[in-house]
C-alpha positions as CSV (number, residue, x, y, z in Angstrom):
1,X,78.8,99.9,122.7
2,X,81.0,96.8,121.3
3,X,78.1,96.0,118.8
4,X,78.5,99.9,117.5
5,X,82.5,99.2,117.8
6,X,82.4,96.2,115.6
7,X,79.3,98.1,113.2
8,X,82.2,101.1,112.8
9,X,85.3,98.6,111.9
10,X,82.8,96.4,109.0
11,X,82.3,100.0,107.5
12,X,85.8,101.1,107.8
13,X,86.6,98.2,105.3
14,X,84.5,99.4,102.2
15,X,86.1,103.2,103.0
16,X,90.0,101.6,103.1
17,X,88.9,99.6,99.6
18,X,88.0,103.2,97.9
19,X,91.4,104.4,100.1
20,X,93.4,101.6,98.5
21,X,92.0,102.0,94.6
22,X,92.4,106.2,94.4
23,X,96.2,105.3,96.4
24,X,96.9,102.7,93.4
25,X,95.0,104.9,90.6
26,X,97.2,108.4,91.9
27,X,100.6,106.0,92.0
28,X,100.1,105.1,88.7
29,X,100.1,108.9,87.6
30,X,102.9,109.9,89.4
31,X,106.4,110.7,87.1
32,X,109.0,107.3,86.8
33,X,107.8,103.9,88.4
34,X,109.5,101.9,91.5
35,X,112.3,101.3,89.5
36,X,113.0,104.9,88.3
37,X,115.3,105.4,91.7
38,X,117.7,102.4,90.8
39,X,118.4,104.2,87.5
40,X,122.1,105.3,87.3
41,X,124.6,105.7,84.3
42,X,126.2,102.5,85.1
43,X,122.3,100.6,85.3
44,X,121.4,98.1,82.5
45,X,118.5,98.7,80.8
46,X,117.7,95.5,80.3
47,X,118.0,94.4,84.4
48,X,115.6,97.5,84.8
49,X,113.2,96.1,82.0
50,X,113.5,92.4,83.6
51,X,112.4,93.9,87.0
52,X,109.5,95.7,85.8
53,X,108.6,92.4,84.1
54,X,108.8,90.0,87.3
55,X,106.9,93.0,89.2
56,X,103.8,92.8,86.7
57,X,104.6,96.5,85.5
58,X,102.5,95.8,82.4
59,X,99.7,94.1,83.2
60,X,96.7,95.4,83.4
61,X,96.0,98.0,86.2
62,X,92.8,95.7,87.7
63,X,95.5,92.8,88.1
64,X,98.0,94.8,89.3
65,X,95.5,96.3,91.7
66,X,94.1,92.9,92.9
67,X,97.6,91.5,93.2
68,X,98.9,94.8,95.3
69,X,95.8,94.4,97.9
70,X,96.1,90.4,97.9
71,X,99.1,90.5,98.8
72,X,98.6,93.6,101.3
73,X,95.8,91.5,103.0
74,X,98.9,88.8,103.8
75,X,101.2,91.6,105.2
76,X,103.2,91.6,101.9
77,X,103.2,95.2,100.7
78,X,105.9,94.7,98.4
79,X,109.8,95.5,98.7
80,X,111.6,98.9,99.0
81,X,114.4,98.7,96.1
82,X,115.8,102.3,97.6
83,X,116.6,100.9,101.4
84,X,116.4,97.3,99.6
85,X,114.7,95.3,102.5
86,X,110.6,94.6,102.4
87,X,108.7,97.7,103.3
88,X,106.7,95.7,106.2
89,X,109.8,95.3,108.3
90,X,111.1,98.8,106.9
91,X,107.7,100.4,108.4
92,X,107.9,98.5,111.5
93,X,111.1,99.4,112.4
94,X,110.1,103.4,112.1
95,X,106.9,103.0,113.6
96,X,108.2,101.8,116.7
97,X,110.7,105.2,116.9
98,X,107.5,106.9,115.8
99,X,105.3,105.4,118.4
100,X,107.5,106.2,121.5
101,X,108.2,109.9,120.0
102,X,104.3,110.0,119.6
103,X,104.1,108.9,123.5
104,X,106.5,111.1,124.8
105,X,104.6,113.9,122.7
106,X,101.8,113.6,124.2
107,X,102.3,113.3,127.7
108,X,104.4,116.2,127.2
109,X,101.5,118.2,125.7
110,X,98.8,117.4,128.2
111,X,101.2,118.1,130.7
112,X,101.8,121.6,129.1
113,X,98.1,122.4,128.0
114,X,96.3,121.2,130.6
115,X,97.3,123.2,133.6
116,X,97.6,126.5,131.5
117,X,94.0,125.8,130.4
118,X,92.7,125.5,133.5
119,X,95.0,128.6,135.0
120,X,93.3,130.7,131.9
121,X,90.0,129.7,132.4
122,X,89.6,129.9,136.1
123,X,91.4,133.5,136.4
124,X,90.1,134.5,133.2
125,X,90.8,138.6,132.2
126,X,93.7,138.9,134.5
127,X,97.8,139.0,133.6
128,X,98.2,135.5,133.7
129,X,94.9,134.4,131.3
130,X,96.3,137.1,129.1
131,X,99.9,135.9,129.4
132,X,98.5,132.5,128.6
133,X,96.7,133.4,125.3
134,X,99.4,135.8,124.1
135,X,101.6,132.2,124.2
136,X,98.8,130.3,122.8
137,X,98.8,132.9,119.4
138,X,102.4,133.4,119.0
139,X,102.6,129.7,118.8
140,X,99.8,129.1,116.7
141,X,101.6,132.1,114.5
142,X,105.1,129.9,114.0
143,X,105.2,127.8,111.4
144,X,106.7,123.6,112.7
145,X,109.9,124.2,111.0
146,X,110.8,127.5,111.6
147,X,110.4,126.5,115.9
148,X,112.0,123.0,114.8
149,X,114.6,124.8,113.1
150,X,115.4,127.7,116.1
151,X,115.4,124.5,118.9
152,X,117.7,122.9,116.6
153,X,120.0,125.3,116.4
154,X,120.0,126.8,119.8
155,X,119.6,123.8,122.3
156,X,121.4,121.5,120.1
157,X,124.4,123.9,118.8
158,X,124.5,126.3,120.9
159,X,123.6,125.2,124.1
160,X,124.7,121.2,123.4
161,X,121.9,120.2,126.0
162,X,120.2,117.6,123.2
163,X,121.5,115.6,120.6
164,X,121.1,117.2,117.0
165,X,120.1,113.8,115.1
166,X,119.4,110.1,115.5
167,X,116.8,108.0,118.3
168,X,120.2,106.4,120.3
169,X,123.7,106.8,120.9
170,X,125.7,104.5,119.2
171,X,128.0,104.1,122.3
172,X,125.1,102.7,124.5
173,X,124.6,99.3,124.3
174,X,121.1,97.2,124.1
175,X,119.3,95.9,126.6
176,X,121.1,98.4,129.4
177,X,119.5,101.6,131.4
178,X,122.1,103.7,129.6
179,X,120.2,102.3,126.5
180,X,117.1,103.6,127.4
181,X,118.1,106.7,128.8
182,X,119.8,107.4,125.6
183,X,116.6,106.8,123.6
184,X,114.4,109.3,126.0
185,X,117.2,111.9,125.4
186,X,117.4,112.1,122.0
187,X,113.7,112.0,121.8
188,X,113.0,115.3,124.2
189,X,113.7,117.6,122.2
190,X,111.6,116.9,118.6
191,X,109.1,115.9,121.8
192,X,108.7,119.1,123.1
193,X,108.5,120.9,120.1
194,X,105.8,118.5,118.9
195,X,104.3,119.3,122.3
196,X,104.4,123.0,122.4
197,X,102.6,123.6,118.5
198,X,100.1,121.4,119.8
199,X,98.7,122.8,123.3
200,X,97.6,126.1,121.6
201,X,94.3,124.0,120.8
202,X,94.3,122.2,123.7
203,X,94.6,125.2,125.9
204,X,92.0,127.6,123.5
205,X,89.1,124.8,123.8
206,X,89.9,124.1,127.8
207,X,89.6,127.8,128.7
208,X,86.5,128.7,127.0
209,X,85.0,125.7,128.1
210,X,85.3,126.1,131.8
211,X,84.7,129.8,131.6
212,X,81.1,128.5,129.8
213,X,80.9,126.3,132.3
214,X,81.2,128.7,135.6
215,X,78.0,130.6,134.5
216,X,76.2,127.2,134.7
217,X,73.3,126.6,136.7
218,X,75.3,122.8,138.5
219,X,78.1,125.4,139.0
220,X,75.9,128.1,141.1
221,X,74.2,125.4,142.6
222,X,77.1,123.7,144.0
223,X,78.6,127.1,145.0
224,X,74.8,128.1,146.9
225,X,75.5,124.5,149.3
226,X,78.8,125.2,150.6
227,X,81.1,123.4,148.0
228,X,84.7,124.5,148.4
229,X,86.1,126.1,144.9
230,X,88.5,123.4,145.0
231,X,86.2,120.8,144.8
232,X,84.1,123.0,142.5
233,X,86.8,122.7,139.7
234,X,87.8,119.6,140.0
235,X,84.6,117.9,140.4
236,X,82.1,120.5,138.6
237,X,83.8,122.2,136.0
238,X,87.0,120.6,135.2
239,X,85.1,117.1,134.0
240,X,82.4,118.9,131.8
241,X,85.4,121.0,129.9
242,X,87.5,118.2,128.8
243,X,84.6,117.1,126.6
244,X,85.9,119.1,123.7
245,X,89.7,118.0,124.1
246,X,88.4,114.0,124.7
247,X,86.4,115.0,121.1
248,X,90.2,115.3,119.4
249,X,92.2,113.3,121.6
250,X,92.1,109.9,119.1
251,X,93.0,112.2,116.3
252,X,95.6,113.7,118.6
253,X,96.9,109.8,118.7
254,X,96.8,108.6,115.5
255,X,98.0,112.2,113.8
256,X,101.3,111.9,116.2
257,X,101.7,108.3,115.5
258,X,102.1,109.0,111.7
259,X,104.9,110.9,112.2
260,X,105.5,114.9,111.7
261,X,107.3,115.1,108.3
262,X,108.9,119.0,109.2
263,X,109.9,117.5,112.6
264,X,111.4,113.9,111.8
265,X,113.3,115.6,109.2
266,X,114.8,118.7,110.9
267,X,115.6,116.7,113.8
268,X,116.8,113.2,111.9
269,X,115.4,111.1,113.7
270,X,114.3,108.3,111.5
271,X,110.2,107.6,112.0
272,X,107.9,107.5,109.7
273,X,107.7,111.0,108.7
274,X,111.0,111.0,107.7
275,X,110.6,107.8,105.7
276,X,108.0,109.6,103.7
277,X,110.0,111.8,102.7
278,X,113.0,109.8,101.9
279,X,110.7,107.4,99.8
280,X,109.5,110.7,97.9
281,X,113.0,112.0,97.1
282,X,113.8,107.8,96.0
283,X,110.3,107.7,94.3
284,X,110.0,104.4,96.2
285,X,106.7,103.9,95.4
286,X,106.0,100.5,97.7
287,X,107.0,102.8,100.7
288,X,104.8,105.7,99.8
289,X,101.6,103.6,98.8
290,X,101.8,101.5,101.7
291,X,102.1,104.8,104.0
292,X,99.3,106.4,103.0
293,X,97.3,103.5,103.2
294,X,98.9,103.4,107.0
295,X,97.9,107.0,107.3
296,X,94.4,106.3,106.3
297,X,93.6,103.8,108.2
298,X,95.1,105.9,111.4
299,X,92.6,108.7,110.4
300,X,89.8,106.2,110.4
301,X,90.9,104.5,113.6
302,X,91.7,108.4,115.5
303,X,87.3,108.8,114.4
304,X,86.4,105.7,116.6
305,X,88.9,106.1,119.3
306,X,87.2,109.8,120.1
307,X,84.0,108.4,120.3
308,X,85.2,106.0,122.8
309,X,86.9,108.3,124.6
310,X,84.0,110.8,124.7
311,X,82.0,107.8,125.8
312,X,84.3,107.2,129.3
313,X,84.8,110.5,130.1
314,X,81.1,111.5,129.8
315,X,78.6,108.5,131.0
316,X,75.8,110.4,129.3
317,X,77.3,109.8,126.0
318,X,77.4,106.6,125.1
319,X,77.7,104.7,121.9
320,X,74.9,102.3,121.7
């Protein structure tokens, strides 16, 4: 298993290089260069020409490629001139709001999927399996902003029970519980809508799965000894069904930790999908290259992590 772990990293590197050059090659065909967003009446023209000139703006594209991953390899991916700081510690600062919004996600949508997956699937063509799905297509039907939008609006202007924007109050001080608690708060709500558009998967693939499942031959043989029907699900069915959602799970990861743009926006809370955006609208071309390079790698990493995953929930499959 680590030998195939190790095998699937070495090949990631040849699919990030081809990543890297169609990033650079697309950046360079976009409208304006990094320097288009400083541009105001009152700009020089010739401080904008002299930065393009330190910057390397006209050499060649091969030597501005090389330099770009050289100095990517060293952590260096350049400087934002729109926020004006380097992008690395710009990134890490919204990757770590991203990263707990991402946790609190996803506890939030196994916690949510999980036990209406199961309720479908074991009491399957009654009220509450059809009460179930009903929510599982009307949520599939909403579109992330238009939910994201309606939450806003009702539980954070209506109602007042959430804040409406930011990841902290500014009245709590670091380092304290009140700090923390602050942080979890304004996080619940972009949370739980990030949670709710993602369980209608979650809950479709664990229902038909253990219906599948309770026509199996392991499943009528446990039921012919005697097993209780608790022990039946749990033990018997339950296990074998959460194949399919252990199959999406490291994509389920990675996707959440790059950030939803439509939710990080409505909400304003400043992650990384928000900082896509805002290096879009600045044509901040450091941030954007070096976040879709992020993203790709995320999408290559979410592959391995639901192999492994597959690999501990099911002993039969195992990477070798």
């Amino acid at each position: 298993m680590w030998k195939t772990i190790i095998r699937r990293f070495l090949v990631m590197i040849p699919q990030l290089i081809v990543l890297s050059l169609l990033i650079f090659v697309m950046a360079k065909f976009m409208p304006g260069d990094p320097f288009t967003g400083l541009i105001t009446p009152e700009t020089d023209p010739a401080r904008v020409e002299e930065l393009r000139q330190k910057a390397g703006f006209y050499d060649p594209w091969y030597i501005q490629y090389f330099n770009w991953m050289w100095n990517a390899f060293q952590g260096d991916f350049g400087r934002s001139y729109t926020f004006n700081q380097p992008v690395a510690n710009l990134i890490g600062d919204r990757a770590l709001n991203t990263f707990w919004l991402s946790l609190v996600s996803v506890i939030l949508l196994y916690a949510l999927a999980i036990p209406l997956g199961v309720l479908a699937g074991r009491y399957n063509d009654t009220i509450l399996d059809k009460s179930i799905v009903f929510y599982s297509f009307i949520v599939y039907a909403i579109p992330t902003f238009v939910l994201g939008l309606i939450s806003l609006f009702f539980f954070g202007y209506e109602l007042g029970w959430f804040p409406t924007s930011g990841t902290v109050s500014i009245k709590a001080d670091p380092g304290t519980f009140g700090y923390v608690a602050s942080k979890i708060y304004h996080m619940l709500l972009p949370a739980l809508v990030f949670a709710v558009l993602g369980t209608t998967g979650v809950i479709q693939y664990l229902r038909t799965e253990i219906i599948d499942a309770k026509t199996m031959d392991y499943v009528r043989t446990a039921r012919a000894k005697g097993v209780p029907q608790r022990k039946v699900y749990s033990k018997h069915i339950f296990r074998n069904s959460l194949l399919p959602i252990a199959a999406f799970l490291g994509f389920t990861i990675t996707n959440l930790l790059g950030g939803s743009i439509f939710i990080e926006t409505i909400f304003g809370y400043p992650g990384m999908g928000k900082l896509f955006v805002d290096a879009i609208n600045g044509r901040d071309y450091s941030v954007i290259t070096a976040l879709v390079m992020l993203f790709g790698f995320l999408t290559l990493l979410g592959s391995l992590l639901s192999d492994i995953i597959m690999s501990i929930v099911d002993p039969r499959i195992r990477i070798d």
